[in-house]
C-alpha positions as CSV (number, residue, x, y, z in Angstrom):
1,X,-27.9,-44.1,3.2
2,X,-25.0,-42.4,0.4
3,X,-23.9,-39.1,1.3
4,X,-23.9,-36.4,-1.2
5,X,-20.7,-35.5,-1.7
6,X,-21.2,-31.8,-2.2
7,X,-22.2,-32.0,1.5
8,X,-18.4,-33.5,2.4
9,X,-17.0,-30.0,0.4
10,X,-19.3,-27.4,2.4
11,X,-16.8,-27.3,5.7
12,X,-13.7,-26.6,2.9
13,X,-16.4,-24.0,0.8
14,X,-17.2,-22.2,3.8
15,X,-13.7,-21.8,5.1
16,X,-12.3,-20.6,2.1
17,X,-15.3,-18.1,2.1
18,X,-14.4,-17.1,5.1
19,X,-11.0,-16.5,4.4
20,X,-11.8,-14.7,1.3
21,X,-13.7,-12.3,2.9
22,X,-11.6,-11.7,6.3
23,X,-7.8,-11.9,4.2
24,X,-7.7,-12.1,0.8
25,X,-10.0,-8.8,-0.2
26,X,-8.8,-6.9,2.5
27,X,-5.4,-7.1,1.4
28,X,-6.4,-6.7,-2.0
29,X,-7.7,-3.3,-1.4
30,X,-5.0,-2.0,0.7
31,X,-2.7,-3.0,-2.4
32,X,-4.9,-0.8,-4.7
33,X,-5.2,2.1,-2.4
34,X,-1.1,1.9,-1.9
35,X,-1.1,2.1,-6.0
36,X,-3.2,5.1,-6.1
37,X,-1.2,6.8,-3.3
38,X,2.4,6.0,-5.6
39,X,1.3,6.9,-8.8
40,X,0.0,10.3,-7.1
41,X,2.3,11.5,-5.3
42,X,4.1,14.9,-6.4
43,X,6.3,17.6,-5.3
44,X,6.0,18.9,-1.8
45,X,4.1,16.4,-0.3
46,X,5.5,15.5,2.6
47,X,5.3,11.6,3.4
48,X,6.5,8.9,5.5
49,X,8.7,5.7,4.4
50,X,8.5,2.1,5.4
51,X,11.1,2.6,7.5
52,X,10.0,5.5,9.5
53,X,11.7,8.7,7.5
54,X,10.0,11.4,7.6
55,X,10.6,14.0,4.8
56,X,9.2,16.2,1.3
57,X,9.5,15.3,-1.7
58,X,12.0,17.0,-3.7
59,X,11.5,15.8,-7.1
60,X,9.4,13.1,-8.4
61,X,11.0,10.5,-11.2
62,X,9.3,7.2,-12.8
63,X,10.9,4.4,-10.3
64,X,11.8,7.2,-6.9
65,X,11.4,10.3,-5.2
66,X,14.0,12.5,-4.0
67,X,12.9,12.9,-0.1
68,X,14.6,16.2,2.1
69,X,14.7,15.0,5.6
70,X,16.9,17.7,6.9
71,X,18.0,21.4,5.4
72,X,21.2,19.8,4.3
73,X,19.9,15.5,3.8
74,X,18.1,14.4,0.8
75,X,17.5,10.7,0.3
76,X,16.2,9.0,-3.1
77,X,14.0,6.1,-2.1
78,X,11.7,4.0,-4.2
79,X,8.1,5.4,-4.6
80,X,6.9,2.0,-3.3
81,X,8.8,2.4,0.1
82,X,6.2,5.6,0.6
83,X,4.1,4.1,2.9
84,X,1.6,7.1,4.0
85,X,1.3,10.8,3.1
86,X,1.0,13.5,6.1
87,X,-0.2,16.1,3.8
88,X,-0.7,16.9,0.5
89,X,1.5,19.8,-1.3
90,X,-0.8,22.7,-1.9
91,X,-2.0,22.7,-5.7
């Protein structure tokens, strides 16, 4: 009796499906909510880096912020190294 061969491409279907769902989207979404987090960050919202800095954003430019991490230390890193906001600058 001929097997279908649709029925030899379900295990592969399914497993992309499954990866889709449990990788792929997931990672999609982070990637969008990191966008939205860049393209609104302003002055006086303090954040933390990729690499751990803590600091306040000084000044705000198309491609970096300007971070103070001490009274004395600025930094300028790229707005994609922001990796999460602590709190937002009063408006």
């Amino acid at each position: 009796m001929p097997v279908n061969p649709l029925v030899n491409l379900m295990p592969a279907l399914f497993l992309f499906g499954v990866m889709y769902f449990l990788l792929i989207r997931p990672q999609q979404r982070r990637q969008q909510e990191h966008a939205k987090l860049v393209a609104a960050l302003k002055k006086h919202d303090e954040v933390v880096t990729i690499g751990g800095v803590h600091g306040t954003i000084l000044n705000v430019k198309e491609q970096t912020v300007i971070l103070r991490v001490d009274d004395q230390a600025k930094l300028e890193v790229d707005k994609t190294a922001v990796a999460r906001l602590t709190r937002r600058a009063a408006e």
